[in-house]
C-alpha positions in Angstrom: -7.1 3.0 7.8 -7.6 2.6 11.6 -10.4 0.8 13.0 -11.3 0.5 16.6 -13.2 -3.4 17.4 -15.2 -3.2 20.9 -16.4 -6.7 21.3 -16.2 -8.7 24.7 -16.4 -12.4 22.5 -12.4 -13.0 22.5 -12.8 -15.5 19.6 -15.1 -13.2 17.8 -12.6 -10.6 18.6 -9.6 -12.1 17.4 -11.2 -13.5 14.3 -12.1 -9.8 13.5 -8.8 -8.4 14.5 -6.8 -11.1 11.5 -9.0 -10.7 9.0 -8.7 -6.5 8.8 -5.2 -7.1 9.2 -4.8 -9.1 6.6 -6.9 -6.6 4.4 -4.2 -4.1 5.4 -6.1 -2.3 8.3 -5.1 -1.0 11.9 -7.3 -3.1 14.1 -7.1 -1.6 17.8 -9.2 -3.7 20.1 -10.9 -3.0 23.6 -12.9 -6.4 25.4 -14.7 -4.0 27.5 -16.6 -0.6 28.3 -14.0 1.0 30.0 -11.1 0.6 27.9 -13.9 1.4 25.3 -13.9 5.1 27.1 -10.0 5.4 27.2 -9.3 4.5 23.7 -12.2 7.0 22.4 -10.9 9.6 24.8 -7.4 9.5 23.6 -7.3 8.2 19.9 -9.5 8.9 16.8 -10.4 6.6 14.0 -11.9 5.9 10.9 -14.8 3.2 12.0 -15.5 1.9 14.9 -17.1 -1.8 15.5 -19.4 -1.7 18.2 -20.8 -5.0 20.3 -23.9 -3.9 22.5 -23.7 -6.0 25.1 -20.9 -5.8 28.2 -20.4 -7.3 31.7 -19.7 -3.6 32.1 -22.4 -1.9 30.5 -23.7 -1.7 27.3 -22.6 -0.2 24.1 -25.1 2.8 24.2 -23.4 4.6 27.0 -20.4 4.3 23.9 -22.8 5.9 21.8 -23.8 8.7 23.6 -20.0 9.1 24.5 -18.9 9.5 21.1 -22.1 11.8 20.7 -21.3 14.3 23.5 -17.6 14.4 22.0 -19.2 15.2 18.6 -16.9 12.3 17.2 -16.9 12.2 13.8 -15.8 8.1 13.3 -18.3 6.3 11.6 -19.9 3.3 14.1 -21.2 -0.2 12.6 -23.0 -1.8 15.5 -21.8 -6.1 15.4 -24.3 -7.3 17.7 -26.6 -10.9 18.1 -30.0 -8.3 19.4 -32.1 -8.7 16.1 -34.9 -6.8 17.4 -36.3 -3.7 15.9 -36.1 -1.2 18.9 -32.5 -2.1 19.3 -31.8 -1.0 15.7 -33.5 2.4 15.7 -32.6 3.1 18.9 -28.6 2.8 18.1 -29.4 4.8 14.4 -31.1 7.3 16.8 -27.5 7.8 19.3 -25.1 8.1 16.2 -24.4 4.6 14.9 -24.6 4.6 11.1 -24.9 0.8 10.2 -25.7 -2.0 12.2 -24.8 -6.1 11.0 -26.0 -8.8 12.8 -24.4 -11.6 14.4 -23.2 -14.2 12.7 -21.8 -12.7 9.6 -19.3 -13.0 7.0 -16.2 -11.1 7.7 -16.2 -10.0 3.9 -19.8 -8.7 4.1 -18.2 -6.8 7.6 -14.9 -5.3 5.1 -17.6 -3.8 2.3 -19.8 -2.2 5.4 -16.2 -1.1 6.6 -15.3 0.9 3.1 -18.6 1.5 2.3 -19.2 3.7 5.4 -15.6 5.0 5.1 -16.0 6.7 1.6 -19.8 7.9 2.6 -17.8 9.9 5.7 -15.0 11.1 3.7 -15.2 10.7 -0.1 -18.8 11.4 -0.9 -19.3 7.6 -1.1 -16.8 7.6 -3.8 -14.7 4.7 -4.7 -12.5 6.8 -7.0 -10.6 10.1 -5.3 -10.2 12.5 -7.3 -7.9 15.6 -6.4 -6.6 17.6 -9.6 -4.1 15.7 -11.1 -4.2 12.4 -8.5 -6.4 9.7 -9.0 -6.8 7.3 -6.2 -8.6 3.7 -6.4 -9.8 3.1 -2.7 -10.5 -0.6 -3.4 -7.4 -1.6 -5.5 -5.5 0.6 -3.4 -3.9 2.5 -6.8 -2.7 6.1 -7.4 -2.4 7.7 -11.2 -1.1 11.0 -11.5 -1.9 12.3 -14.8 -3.1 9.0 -15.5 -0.2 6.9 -15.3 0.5 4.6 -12.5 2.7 5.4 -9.1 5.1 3.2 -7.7 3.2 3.3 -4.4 3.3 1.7 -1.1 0.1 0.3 0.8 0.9 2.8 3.5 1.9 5.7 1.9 -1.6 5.4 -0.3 -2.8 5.4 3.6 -1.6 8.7 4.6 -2.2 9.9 0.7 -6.1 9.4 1.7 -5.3 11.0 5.2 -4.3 13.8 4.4 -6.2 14.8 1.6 -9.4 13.8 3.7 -8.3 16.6 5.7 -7.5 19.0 3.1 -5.9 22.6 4.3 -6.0 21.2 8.2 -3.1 20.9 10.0 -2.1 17.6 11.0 0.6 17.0 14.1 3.0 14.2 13.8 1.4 12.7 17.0 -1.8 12.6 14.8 -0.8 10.6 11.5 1.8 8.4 13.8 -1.4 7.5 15.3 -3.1 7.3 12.1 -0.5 5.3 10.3 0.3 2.9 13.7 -2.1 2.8 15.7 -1.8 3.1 19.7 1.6 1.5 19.1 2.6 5.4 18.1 2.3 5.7 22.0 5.5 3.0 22.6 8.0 4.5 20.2 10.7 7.1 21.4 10.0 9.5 18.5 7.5 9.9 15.6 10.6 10.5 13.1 9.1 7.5 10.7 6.4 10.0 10.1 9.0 12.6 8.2 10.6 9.6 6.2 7.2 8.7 4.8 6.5 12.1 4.4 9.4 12.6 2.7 9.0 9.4 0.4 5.7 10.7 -0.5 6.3 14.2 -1.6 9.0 12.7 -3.7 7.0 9.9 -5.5 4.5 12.7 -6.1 6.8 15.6 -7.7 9.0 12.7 -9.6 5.9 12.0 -11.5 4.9 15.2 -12.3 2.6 16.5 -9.8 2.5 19.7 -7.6 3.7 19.8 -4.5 0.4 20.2 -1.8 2.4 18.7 1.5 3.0 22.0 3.3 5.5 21.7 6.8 3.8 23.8 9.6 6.7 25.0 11.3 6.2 23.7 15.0 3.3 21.8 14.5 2.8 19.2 11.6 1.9 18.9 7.6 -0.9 20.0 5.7 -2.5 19.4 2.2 -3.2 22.7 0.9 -5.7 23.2 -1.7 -4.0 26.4 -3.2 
């Protein structure tokens, strides 16, 4: 899961940045409002973490900018402003959560999932597709009800791509998903086929049908036959 942190506080930043990566997300971060705008305009993510105040601006022009895109990334505002206009006026611009400063990091990581399956899986914690059965939070796949020999990132762009079920997804786009904007530094995207690969294998080893489709000059698909 990718997550984008835009938060000026370096310590703040940095404290957020390690404790997502130890929970096994891609933490991107951006200190400012206009690296804000470059990493919105060229990536997409799964949540974005939103500070609301900038030497630059402030995070409602972020808002709005994610609003004219029609983005579809879910946005928790992090912010010290406890006052009531400042919360309905960032609900009213897109954001769907909003946490106030200080808080515990864990009570940040349940926002985090919580919003993630409300987006994508119905608020589910449990996704359920035929014969797969995937356990968001103890990050588990069952195919037929037995257990998968199955690694933290190849559950990662399990959930990715049945989250876009019967779209086609470039190699650009899960590279980014699965690395972040470290995708951007590599000479190829070729990492993408071998976990592809791995996880078409794991899935028809244990039984289950084969719903990773290659699209001939383009990318991979799950396709709901």
């Amino acid at each position: 899961m990718k997550i984008l942190l835009i938060e000026d506080e370096s310590t703040i930043a940095k404290s957020i940045q390690s404790y997502l990566k130890s929970n096994d997300y891609i933490c991107e971060y951006a200190s400012d409002i206009k690296s804000a705008f470059i990493k919105i305009n060229d990536y997409n993510y799964d949540c974005i973490l939103l500070d609301l105040s900038f030497p630059d601006g402030n995070g409602f022009e972020i808002l709005k900018e994610l609003k004219r895109q029609n983005k579809t990334e879910g946005i928790i505002i992090i912010s010290a402003i406890e006052d009531l206009e400042t919360r309905i006026e960032s609900l009213q611009l897109g954001a769907d959560d909003f946490l106030t400063k200080p808080f515990h990091l864990s009570e940040l990581l349940v926002r985090i999932q919580a919003l993630v399956r409300r987006k994508k899986f119905n608020g589910k914690n449990i996704v359920n597709f035929n014969e797969i059965e995937i356990d968001i939070l103890s990050k588990t796949v069952k195919i037929y009800n037995q257990k998968l020999d199955i690694t933290k990132k190849e559950i990662d762009l399990l959930l990715f791509l049945i989250g876009n079920v019967n779209k086609v997804l470039s190699k650009s786009e899960i590279a980014e998903h699965l690395s972040g904007d470290m995708a951007d530094m590599l000479d190829n995207h070729d990492f993408v086929y071998a976990h592809i690969k791995n996880l078409k294998k794991k899935l028809s080893d244990s039984g289950s049908s084969d719903y990773i489709k290659s699209v001939y000059g383009m990318g991979y698909k799950w396709q709901n036959d």
